[in-house]
C-alpha positions in Angstrom: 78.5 98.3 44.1 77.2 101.9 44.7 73.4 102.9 44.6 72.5 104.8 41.6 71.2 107.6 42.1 68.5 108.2 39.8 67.2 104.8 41.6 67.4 106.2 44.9 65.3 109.6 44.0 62.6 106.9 43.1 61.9 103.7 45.1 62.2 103.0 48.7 61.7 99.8 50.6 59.0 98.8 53.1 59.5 97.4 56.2 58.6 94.1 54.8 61.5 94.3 52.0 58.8 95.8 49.3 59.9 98.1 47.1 57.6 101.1 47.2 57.4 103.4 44.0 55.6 106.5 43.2 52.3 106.8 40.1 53.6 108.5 36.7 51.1 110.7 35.2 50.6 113.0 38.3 53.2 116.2 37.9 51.5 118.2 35.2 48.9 118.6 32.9 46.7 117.8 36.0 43.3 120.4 34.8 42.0 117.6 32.3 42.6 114.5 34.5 40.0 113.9 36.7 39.6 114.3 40.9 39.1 110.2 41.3 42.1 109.5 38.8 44.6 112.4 40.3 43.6 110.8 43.9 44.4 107.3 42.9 47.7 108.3 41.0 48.9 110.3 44.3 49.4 106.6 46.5 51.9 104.7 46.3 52.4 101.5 43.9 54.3 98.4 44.1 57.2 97.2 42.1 56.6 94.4 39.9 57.8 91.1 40.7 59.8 90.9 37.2 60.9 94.5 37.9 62.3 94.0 41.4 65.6 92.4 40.6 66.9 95.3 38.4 65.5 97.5 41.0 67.5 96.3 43.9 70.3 96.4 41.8 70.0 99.4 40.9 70.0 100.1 45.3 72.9 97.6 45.9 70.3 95.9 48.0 71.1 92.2 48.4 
């Protein structure tokens, strides 16, 4: 099965076997958000437990 692409762009794994993904909320518009909120947004999250079977789908990861 191949990797899509759009998927690829987005997550990455951790040496664990994590799924790292990025904050939404943090590419524009950024003048009304405040300094705390735009620094908490700019670390990385974690995929969701339910989520992370689609997700390594999505990367052909087995």
């Amino acid at each position: 099965m191949k990797t899509n692409p759009g998927a690829k762009k987005r997550f990455s794994l951790t040496g664990t076997g994590k799924i790292k993904r990025k904050h939404a909320y943090k590419s524009h518009i950024l003048t009304k958000k405040a300094t705390k909120r735009k620094r908490n947004l700019s670390s990385f999250g974690q995929v969701d437990s339910a989520d992370e079977k689609n997700v390594k789908l999505l990367l052909a990861i087995k």
